[in-house]
N, CA, C and O atoms as a GROMACS GRO file, in nm:
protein
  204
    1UNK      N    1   1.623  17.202  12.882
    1UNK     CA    2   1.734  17.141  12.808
    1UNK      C    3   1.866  17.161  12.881
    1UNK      O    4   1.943  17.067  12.894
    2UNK      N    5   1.890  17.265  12.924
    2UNK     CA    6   2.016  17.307  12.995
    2UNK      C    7   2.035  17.204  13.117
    2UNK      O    8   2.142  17.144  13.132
    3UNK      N    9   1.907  17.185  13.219
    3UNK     CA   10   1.970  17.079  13.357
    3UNK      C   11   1.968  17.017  13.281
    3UNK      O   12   2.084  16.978  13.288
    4UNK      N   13   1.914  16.950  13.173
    4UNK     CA   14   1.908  16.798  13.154
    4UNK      C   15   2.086  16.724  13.138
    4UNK      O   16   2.156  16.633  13.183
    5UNK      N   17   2.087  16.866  13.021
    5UNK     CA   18   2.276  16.845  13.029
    5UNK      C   19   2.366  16.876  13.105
    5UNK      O   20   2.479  16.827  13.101
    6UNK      N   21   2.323  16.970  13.191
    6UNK     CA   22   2.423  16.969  13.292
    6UNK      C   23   2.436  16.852  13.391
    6UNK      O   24   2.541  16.805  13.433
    7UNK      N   25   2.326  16.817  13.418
    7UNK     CA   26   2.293  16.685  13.474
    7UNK      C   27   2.422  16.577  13.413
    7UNK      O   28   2.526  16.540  13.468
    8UNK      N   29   2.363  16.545  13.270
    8UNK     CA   30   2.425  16.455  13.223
    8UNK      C   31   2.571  16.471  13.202
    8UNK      O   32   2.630  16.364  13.190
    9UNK      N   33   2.649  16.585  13.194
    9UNK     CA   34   2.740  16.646  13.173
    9UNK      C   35   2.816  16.582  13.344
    9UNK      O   36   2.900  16.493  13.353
   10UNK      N   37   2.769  16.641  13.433
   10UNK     CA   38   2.754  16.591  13.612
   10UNK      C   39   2.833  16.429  13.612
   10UNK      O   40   2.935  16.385  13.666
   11UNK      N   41   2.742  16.381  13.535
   11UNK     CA   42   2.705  16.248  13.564
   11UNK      C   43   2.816  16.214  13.466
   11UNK      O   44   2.870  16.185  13.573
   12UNK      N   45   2.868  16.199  13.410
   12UNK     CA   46   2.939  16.163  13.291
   12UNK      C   47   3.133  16.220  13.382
   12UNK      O   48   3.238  16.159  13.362
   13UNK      N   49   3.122  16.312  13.447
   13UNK     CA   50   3.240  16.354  13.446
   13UNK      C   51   3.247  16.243  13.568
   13UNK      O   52   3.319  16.143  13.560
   14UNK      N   53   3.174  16.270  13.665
   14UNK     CA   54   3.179  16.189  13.793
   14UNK      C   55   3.202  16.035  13.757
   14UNK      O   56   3.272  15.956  13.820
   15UNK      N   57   3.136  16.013  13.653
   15UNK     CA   58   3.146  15.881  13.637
   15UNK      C   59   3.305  15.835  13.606
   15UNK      O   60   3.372  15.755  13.671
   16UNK      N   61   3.351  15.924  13.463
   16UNK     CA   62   3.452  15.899  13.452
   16UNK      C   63   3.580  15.901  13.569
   16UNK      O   64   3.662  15.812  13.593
   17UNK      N   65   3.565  16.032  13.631
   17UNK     CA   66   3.651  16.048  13.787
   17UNK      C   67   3.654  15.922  13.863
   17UNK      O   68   3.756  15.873  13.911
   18UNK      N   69   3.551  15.881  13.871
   18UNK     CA   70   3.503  15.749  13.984
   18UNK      C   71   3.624  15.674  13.919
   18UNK      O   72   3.732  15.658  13.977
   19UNK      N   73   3.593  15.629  13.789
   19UNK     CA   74   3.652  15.514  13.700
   19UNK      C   75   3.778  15.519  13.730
   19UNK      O   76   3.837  15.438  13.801
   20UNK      N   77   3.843  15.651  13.658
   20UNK     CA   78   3.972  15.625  13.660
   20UNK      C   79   4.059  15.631  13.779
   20UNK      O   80   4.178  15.606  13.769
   21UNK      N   81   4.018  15.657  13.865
   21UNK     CA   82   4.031  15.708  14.037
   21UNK      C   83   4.061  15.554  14.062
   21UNK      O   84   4.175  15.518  14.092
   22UNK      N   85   3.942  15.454  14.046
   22UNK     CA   86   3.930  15.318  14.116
   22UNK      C   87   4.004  15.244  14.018
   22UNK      O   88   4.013  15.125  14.046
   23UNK      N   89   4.083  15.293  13.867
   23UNK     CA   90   4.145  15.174  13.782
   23UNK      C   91   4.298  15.241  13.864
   23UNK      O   92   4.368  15.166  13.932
   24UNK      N   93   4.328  15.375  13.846
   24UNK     CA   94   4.448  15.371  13.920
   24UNK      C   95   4.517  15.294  14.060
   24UNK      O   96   4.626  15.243  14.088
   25UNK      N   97   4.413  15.312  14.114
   25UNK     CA   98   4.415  15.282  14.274
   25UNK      C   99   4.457  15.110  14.278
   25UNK      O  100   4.553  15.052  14.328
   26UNK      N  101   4.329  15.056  14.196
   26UNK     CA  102   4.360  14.946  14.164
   26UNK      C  103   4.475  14.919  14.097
   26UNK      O  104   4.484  14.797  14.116
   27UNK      N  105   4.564  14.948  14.035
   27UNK     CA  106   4.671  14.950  13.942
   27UNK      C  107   4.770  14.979  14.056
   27UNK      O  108   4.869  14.909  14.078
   28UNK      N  109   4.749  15.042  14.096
   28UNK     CA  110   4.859  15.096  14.229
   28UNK      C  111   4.865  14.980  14.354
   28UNK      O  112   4.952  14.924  14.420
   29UNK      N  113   4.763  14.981  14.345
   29UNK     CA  114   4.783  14.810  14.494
   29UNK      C  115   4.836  14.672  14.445
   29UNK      O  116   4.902  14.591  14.511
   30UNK      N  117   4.795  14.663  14.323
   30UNK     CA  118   4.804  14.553  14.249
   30UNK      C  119   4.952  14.551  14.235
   30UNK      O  120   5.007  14.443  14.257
   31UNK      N  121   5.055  14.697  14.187
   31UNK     CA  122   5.169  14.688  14.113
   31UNK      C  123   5.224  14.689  14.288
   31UNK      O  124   5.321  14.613  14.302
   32UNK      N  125   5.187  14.751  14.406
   32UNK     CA  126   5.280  14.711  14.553
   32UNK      C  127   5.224  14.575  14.564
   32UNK      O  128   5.337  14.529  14.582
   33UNK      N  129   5.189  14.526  14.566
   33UNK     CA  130   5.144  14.434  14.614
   33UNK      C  131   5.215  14.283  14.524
   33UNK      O  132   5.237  14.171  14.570
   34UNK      N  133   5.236  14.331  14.394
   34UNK     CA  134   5.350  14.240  14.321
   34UNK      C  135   5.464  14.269  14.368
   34UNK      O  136   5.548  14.179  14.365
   35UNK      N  137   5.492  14.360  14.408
   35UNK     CA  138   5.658  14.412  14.461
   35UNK      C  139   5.664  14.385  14.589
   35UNK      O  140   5.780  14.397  14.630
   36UNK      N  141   5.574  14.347  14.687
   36UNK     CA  142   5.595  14.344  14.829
   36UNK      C  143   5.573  14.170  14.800
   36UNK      O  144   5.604  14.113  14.904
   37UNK      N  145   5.535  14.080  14.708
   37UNK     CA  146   5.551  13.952  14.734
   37UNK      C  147   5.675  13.917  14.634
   37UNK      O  148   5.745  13.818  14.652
   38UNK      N  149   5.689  13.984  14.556
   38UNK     CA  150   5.840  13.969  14.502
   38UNK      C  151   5.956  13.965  14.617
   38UNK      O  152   6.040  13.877  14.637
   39UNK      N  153   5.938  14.064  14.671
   39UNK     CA  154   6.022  14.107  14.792
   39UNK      C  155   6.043  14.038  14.870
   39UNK      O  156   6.156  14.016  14.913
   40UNK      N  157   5.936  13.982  14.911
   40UNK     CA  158   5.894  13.838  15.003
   40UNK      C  159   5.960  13.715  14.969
   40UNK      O  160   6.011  13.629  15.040
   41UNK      N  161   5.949  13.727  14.831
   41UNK     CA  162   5.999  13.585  14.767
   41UNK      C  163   6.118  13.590  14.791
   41UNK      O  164   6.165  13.508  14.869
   42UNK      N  165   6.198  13.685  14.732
   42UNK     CA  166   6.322  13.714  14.743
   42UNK      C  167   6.406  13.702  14.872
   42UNK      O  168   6.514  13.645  14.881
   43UNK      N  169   6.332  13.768  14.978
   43UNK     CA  170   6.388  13.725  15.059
   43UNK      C  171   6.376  13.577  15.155
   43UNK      O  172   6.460  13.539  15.236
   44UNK      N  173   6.267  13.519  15.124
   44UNK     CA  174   6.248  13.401  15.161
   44UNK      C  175   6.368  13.309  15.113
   44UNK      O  176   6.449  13.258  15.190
   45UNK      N  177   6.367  13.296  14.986
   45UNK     CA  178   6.483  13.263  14.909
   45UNK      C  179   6.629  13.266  14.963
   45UNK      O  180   6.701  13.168  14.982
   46UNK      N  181   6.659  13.403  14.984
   46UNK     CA  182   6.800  13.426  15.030
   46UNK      C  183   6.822  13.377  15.165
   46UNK      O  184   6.931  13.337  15.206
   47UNK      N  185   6.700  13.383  15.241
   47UNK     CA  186   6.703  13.302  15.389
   47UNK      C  187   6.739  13.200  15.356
   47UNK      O  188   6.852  13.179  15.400
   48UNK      N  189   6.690  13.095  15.278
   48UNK     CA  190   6.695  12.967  15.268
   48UNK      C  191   6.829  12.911  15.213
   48UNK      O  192   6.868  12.797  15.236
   49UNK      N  193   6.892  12.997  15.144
   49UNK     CA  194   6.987  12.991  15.085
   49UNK      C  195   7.094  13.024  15.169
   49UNK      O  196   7.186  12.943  15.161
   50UNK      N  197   7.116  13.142  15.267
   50UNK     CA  198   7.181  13.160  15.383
   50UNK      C  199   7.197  13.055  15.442
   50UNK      O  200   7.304  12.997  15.456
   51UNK      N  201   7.025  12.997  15.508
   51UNK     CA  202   7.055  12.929  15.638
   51UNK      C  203   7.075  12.776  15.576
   51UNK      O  204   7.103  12.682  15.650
   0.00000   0.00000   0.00000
């Protein structure tokens, strides 16, 4: 009874770690990655508007 839960106990934490590891990460590229084409835009914009 004990591996079975430690096992599952294992498996359950890892899983969750995995998860929230790969929703942050994802959350994190996603939120530069809106700000570096914002940025982009922005300055595309002001070029155009300059030149």
């Amino acid at each position: 009874m004990d591996g079975w839960s430690d096992g599952w106990m294992d498996e359950w934490m890892y899983g969750w770690i995995d998860g929230w590891l790969e929703g942050w990460v994802e959350g994190w590229i996603d939120g530069w990655n809106d700000n570096w084409m914002d940025g982009m835009m922005d300055g595309r914009i002001d070029g155009c508007l300059d030149g």
